[in-house]
C-alpha positions in Angstrom: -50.3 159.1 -23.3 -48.9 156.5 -20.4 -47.1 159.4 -19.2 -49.6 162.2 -19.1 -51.7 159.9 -17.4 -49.3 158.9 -14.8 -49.0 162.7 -13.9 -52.4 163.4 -14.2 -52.6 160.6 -11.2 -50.5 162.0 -9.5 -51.4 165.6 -9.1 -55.3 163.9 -8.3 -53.7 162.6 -5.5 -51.6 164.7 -3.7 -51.4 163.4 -0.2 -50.6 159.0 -1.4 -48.2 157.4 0.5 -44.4 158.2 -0.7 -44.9 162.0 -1.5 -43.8 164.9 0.3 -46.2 167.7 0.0 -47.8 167.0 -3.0 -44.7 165.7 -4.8 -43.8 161.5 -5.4 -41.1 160.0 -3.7 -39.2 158.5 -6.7 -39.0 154.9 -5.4 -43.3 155.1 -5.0 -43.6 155.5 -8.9 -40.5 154.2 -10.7 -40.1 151.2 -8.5 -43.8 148.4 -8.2 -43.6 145.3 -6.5 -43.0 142.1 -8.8 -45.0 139.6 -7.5 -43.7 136.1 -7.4 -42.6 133.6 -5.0 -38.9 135.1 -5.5 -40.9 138.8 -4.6 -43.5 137.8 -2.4 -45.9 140.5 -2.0 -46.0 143.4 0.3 -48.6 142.8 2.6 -50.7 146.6 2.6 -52.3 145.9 6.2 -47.9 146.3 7.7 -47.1 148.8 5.3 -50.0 150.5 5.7 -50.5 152.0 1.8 -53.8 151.2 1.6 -56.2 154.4 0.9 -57.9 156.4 3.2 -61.5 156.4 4.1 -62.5 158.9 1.9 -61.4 156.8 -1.2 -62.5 153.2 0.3 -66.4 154.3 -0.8 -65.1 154.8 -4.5 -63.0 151.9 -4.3 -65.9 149.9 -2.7 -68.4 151.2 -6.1 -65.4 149.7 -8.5 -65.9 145.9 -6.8 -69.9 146.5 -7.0 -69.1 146.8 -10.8 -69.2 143.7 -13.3 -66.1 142.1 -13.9 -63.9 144.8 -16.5 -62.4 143.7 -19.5 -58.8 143.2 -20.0 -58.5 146.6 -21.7 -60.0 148.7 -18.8 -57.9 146.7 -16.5 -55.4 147.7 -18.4 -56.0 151.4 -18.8 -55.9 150.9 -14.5 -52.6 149.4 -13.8 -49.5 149.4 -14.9 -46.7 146.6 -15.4 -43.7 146.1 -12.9 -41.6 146.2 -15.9 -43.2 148.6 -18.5 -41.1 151.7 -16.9 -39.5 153.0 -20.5 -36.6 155.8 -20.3 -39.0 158.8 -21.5 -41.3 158.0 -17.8 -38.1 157.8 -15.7 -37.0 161.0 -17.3 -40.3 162.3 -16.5 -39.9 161.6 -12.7 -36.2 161.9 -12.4 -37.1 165.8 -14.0 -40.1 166.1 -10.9 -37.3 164.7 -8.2 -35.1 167.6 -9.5 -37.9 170.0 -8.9 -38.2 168.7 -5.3 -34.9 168.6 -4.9 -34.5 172.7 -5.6 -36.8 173.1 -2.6 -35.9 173.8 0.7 -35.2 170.5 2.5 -38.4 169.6 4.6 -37.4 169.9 8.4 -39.3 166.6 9.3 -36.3 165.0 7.0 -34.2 162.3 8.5 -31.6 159.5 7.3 -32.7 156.6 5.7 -32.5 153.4 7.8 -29.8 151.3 6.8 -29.4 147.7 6.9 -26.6 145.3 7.7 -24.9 144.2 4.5 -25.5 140.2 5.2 -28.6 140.9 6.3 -31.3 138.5 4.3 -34.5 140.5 3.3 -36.8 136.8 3.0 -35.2 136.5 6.3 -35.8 140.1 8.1 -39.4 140.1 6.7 -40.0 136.8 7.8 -41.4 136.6 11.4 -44.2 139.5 9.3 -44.9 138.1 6.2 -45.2 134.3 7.3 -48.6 134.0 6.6 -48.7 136.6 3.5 -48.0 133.8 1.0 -50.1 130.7 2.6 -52.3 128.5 0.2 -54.8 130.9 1.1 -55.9 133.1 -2.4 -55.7 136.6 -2.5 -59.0 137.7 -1.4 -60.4 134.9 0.7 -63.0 135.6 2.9 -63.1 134.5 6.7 -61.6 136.5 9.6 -58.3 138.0 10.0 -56.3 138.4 13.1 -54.8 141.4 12.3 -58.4 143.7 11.9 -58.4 142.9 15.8 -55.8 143.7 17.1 -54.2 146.3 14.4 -54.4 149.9 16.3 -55.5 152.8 14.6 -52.6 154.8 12.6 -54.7 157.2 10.6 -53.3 160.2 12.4 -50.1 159.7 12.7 -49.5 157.9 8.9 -49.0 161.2 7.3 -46.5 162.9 9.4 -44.9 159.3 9.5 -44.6 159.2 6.1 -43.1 162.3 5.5 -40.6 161.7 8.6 -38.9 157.9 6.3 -38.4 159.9 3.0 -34.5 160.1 2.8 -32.3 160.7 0.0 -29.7 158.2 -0.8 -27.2 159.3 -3.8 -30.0 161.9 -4.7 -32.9 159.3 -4.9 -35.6 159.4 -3.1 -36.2 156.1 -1.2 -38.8 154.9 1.4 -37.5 153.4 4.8 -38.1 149.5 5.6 -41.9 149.1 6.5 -40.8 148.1 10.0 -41.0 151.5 10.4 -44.4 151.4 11.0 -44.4 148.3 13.9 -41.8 150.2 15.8 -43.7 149.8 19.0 -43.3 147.1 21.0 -46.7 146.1 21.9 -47.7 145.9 18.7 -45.1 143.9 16.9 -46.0 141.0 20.0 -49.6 141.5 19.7 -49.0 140.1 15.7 -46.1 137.7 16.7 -49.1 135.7 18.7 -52.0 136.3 16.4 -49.7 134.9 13.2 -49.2 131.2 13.3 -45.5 129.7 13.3 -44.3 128.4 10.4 -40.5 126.8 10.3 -38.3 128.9 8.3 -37.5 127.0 5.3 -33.9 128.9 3.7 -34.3 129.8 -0.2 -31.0 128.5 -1.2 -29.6 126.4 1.8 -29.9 122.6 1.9 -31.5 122.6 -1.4 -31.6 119.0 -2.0 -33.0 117.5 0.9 -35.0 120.4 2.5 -39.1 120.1 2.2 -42.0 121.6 3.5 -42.7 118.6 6.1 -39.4 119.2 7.9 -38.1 116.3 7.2 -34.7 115.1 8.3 -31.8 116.3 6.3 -30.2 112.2 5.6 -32.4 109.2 5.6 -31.6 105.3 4.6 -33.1 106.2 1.4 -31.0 109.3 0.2 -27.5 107.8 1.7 -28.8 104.6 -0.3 -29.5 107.1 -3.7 -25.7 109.4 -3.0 -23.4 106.3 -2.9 -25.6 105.1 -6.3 -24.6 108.3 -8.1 -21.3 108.1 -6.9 -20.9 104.7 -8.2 -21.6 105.7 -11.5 -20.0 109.1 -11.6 -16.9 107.1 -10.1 -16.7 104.4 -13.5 -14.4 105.4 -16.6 -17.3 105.9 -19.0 -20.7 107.2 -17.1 -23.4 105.8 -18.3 -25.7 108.4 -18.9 -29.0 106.3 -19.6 -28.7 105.6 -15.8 -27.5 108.6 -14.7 -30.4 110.1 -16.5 -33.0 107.9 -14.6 -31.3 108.2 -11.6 -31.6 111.7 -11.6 -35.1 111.9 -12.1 -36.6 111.9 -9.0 -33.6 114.3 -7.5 -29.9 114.6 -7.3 -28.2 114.4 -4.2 -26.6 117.8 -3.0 -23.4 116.4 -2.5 -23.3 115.5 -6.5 -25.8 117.5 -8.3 -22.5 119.9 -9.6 -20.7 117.2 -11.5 -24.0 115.8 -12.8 -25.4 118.7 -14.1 -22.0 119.3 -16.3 -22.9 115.8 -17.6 -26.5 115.5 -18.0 -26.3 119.4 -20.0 -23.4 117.6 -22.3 -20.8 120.1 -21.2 -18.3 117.1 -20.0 -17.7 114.1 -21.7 -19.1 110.7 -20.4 -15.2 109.3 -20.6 -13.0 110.6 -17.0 -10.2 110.7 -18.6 -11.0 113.1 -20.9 -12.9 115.5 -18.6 -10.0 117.6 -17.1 -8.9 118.0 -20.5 -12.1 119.4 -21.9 -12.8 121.7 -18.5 -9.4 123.9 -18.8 -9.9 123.7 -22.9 -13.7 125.3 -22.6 -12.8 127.8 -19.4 -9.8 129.0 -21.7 -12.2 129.3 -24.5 -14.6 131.4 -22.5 -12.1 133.9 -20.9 -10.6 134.1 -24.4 -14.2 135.4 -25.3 -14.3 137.8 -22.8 -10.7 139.3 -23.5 -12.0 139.2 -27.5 -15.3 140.8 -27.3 -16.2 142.1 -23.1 -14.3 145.6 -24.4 -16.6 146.1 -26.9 -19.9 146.7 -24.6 -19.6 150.7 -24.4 -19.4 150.3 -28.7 -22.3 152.3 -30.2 -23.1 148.8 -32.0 -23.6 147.1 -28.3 -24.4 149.7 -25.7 -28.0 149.2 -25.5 -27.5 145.2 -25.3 -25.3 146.0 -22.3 -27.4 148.7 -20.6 -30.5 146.2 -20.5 -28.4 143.4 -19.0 -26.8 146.3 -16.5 -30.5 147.3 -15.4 -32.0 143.8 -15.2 -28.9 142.1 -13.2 -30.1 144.4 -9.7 -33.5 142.6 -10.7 -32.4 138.7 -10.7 -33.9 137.7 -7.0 -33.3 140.8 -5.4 -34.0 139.2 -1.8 -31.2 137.6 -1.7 -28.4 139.2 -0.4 -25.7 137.1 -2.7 -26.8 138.5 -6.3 -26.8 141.9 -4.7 -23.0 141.3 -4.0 -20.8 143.6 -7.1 -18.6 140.4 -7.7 -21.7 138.4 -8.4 -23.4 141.0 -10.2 -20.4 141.5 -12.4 -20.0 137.6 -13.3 -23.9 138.2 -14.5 -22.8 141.2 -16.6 -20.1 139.3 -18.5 -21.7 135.8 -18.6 -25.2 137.3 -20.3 -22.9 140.0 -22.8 -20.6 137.4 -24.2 -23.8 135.3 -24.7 -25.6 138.3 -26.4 -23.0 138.7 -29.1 -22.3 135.4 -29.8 -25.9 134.3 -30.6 -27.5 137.4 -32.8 -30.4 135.8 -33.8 -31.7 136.9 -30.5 -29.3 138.8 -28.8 -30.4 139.6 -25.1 -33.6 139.0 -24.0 -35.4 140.1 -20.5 -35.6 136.8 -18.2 -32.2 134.8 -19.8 -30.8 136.5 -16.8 -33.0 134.4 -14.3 -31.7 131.3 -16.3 -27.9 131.7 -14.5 -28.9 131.7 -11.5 -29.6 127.7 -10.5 -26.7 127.1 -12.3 -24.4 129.7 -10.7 -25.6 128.3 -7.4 -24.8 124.8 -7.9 -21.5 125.6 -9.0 -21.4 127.5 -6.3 -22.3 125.1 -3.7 -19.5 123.0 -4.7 -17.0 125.1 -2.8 -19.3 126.5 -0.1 -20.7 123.9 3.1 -22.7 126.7 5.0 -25.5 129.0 3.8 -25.2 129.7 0.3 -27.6 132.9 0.7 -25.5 134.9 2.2 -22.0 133.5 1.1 -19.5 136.2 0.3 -18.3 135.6 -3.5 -15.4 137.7 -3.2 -14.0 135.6 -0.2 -13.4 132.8 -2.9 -9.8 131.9 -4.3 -9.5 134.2 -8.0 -8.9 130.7 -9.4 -12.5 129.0 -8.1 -14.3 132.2 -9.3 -13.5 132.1 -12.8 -13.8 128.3 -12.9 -17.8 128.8 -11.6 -18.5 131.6 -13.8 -17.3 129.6 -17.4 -18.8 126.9 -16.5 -22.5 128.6 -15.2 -21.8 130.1 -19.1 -21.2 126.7 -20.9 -24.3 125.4 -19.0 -26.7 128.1 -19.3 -25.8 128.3 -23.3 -26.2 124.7 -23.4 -30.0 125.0 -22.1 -30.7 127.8 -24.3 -29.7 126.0 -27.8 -32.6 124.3 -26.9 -35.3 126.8 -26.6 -33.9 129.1 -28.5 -36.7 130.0 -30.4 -38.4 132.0 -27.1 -36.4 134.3 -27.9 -36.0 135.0 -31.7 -38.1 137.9 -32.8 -41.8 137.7 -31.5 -40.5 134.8 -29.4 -42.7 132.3 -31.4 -41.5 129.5 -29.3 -43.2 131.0 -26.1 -46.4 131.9 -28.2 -46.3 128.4 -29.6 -46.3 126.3 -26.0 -49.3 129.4 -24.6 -51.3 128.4 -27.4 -50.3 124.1 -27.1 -50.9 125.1 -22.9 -54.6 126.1 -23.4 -55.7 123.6 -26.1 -54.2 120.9 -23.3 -56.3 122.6 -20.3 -59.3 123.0 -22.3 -59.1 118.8 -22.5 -58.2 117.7 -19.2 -60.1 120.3 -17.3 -63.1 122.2 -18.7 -64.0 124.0 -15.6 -61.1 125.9 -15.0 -60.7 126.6 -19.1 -64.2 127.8 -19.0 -63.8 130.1 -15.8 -61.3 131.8 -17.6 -62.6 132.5 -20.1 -65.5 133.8 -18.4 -63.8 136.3 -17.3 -62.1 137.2 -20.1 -58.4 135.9 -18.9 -56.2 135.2 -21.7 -53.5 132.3 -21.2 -50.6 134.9 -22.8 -51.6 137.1 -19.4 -49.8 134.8 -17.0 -48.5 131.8 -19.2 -46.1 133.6 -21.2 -44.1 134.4 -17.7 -44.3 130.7 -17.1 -42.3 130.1 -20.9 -39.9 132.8 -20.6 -38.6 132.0 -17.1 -39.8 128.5 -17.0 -41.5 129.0 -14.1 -38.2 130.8 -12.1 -40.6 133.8 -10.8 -43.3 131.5 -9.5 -41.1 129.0 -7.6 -38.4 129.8 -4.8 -35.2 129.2 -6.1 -34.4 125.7 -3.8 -37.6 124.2 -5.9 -36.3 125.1 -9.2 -33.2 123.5 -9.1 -35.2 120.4 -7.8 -37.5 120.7 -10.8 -34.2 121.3 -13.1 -33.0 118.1 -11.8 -35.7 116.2 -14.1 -35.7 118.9 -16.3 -32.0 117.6 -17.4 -33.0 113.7 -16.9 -35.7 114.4 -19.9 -34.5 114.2 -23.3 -36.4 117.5 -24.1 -37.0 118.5 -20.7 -37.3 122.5 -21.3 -38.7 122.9 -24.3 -41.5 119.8 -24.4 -42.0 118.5 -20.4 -42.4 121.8 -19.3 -45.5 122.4 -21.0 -46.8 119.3 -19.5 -45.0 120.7 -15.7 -46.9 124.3 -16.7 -50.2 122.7 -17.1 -49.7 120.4 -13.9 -48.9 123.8 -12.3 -52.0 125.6 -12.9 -54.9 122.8 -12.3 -53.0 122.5 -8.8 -54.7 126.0 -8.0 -57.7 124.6 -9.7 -59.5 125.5 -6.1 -57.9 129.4 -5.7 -58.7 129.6 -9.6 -62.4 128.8 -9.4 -62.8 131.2 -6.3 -62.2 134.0 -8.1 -65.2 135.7 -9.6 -63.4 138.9 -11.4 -60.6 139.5 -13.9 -58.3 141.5 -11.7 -58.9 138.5 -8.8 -57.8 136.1 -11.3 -55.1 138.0 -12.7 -53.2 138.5 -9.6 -53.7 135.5 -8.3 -51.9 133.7 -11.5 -49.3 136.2 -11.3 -48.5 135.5 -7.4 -49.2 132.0 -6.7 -48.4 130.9 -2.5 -45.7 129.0 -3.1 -43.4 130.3 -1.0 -42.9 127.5 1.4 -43.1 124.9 -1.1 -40.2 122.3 -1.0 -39.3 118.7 -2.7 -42.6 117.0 -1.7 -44.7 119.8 -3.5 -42.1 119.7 -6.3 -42.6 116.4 -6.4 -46.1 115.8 -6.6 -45.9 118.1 -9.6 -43.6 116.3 -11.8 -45.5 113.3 -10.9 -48.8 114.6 -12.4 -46.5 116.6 -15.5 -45.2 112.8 -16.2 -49.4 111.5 -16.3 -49.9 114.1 -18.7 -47.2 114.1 -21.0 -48.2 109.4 -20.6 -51.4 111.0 -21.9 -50.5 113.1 -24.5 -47.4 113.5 -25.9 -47.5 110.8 -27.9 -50.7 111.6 -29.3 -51.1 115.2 -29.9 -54.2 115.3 -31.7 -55.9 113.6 -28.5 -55.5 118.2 -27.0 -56.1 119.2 -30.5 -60.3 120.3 -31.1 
């Protein structure tokens, strides 16, 4: 029925953006934009995929509407990720089609992009103000209705002219396309405000949205503490722990995170020892069971992992690297097999990534985003990839039960997230379910990828950081950091007077330029909570 309805869409409207004479460009329907702070939106006013006039008055009768239900906003849109193999067959069959035609004369090659080239950082000086604390919707005057020039007659033909085929896909050219012309793409530069460029992986530790300076007193003072007690034969990891807290210096956060996960021993002497013993262990896995992924047993385990890996932060350019991508593959298979009671599970793969980073950073001084992994000794390789597999294996004994069968650990900490909401603030528990906005709707990403799609990457390893000081820190204090999280849109939330409004706002929160301050203000109010209530659940419980 999804699919009929699809093509029925498409055949109503011939002439949307990404077709060529009636027929979809592949990349318009098989590819949506995931919204997150890792995916931050496509801003429609650059791209220019809004609809035309003759559709704004329909579109302009939907708003006048009450607010729908969930199930007619559902019967409208369609999930980034709910693209099964029978609608890709459907498409890939119409691309065929296309393909049998003569080749359209306006057809030219798609622009290509320098391989170290950083998407976040291309996109910047255009999207800066896309993902501001301002919510989706807001009223109030926009600079670029003033000066934006009118492209209705030429959008068509321009269209048509950045359709290229790449390996026999169709794929759209880079929306700077469309501000080719000079005295346009300065008229924006000095209507959008400036807004320092804050790197998504580099200088994770002391890097925050104030601009602050990279070493004070304070952190030198904090850096020589944690290497004081790294540096004694038996780490005590009481202190360690509450050191670690508020934020581990760059410099150390690798060797603390093997001990605060338990994957080294508190004892130095014994830690060399253990490191070759477990990195043997894990290549021994791979040589034992990595052959075994085109088996008819374990080829759809491996195809999922081999389509999400492309997915895992796609904007930056060192997870698009093959050696990268590869370590993924192997790191997220031999887990697979070794724990059947849940096998793979869409969003573990998000879970490597902080830990494959700090590992990472270890061996690598300048910008981690765009560091070539290949360019690394065989040796150092290896030695990051078993030990982001030990790690990441060691988080997920703990929360294991997200992922089991109906993942009734996830649906568990929704349902313990809105009875905790519904106490410490009515208003926004009310508004949503005013409008008919279920917790599951947004929450359940929030469980499953504890919170890795609505934070840039340099914020959750800060928020792992205390994550790993708690004693349950990802399967207890992150309900407490989840609920923190939303009641610090309470504003945004309480704005928004329809489902959809509220919907996409939840699912694509501004947090783009957030850094360690914002992070920490966060935890700060998690810890008030959990003070609150942890210790005396019935106090949420109606």
């Amino acid at each position: 029925m999804a699919t009929e309805n699809r093509i029925n869409f498409w055949r109503r409207n011939v002439k949307v953006p990404g077709s060529i004479d009636g027929t979809p460009c592949l990349i318009s329907s098989s590819i949506q934009p995931v919204y997150g702070a890792q995916h931050p939106p496509l801003d429609p006013r650059l791209r220019r995929t809004f609809p035309k006039e003759a559709s704004k008055s329909n579109f302009n009768n939907l708003k006048s509407k009450k607010p729908s239900s969930f199930h007619e906003f559902a019967r409208s849109t369609n999930d980034a990720w709910d693209i099964d193999d029978e609608e890709d067959e459907d498409f890939l069959a119409a691309h065929a089609h296309h393909q049998s035609q003569p080749p359209s004369l306006h057809s030219s090659p798609p622009l290509q992009q320098s391989p170290g080239q950083s998407l976040y950082q291309a996109d910047n000086a255009d999207r800066q103000t896309t993902n501001r604390l301002t919510p989706p919707g807001a009223g109030g005057p926009n600079p670029l209705e003033e000066h934006e020039p009118d492209y209705e007659e030429e959008e068509q033909q321009e269209e048509e002219e950045e359709c290229g085929h790449i390996n026999g896909r169709v794929v759209k050219s880079s929306s700077d396309a469309h501000l080719s012309n000079s005295s346009v793409r300065s008229t924006l530069q000095k209507s959008l405000p400036v807004r320092p460029i804050i790197p998504l992986i580099a200088r994770i530790s002391d890097q925050n949205a104030s601009g602050a300076p990279p070493m004070t007193v304070r952190e030198k003072s904090r850096q020589d503490k944690f290497r004081q007690l790294l540096a004694s034969p038996n780490t005590d990891l009481e202190e360690l722990r509450k050191s670690s807290w508020s934020g581990i210096p760059r410099e150390v956060r690798p060797i603390t995170w093997r001990l605060l996960s338990g994957y080294l021993p508190a004892n130095m002497e014994r830690r060399d020892l253990v490191l070759k013993r477990k990195r043997d262990e894990y290549f021994g896995f791979i040589e034992q069971y990595y052959h075994s992924r085109t088996d008819e047993h374990y080829k759809d385990t491996y195809r999922q992992i081999h389509i999400d890996i492309p997915r895992t932060n796609p904007l930056i350019p060192l997870f698009q690297q093959p050696t990268v991508q590869e370590v993924f593959e192997r790191i997220l298979f031999i887990w697979a097999i070794r724990h059947p009671a849940s096998g793979y599970v869409q969003g573990i793969n998000d879970l490597v990534t902080p830990f494959f980073v700090v590992f990472l950073s270890e061996f690598v001084e300048e910008d981690v985003e765009n560091f070539e992994m290949a360019g690394l000794p065989l040796e150092t390789q290896r030695n990051i990839e078993a030990d982001s597999f030990w790690c990441m294996s060691k988080l997920l004994d703990g929360i294991q039960d997200n992922y089991t069968f109906a993942q009734p650990g996830i649906q568990n900490k929704v349902k313990a997230l809105e009875e905790l909401v519904s106490r410490i603030d009515k208003d926004i528990h009310g508004h949503l379910k005013r409008y008919e906005v279920e917790y599951l709707q947004f929450a359940f990403r929030w469980m499953n990828n504890l919170l890795m799609r609505e934070l840039p990457l340099r914020c959750t390893i800060r928020l792992w950081d205390t994550y790993q000081a708690e004693a349950e820190g990802f399967s207890h204090f992150h309900l407490y950091v989840c609920a923190a999280f939303l009641i610090e849109w309470r504003k945004e939330i309480l704005s928004m007077v329809d489902f959809q409004g509220l919907l996409m706002l939840l699912q694509n929160l501004p947090t783009i330029h957030w850094g360690n301050e914002e992070v920490g203000l966060l935890l700060a109010e998690a810890y008030r909570l959990k003070y609150m209530f942890a210790d005396a659940p019935n106090h949420y419980k109606r």
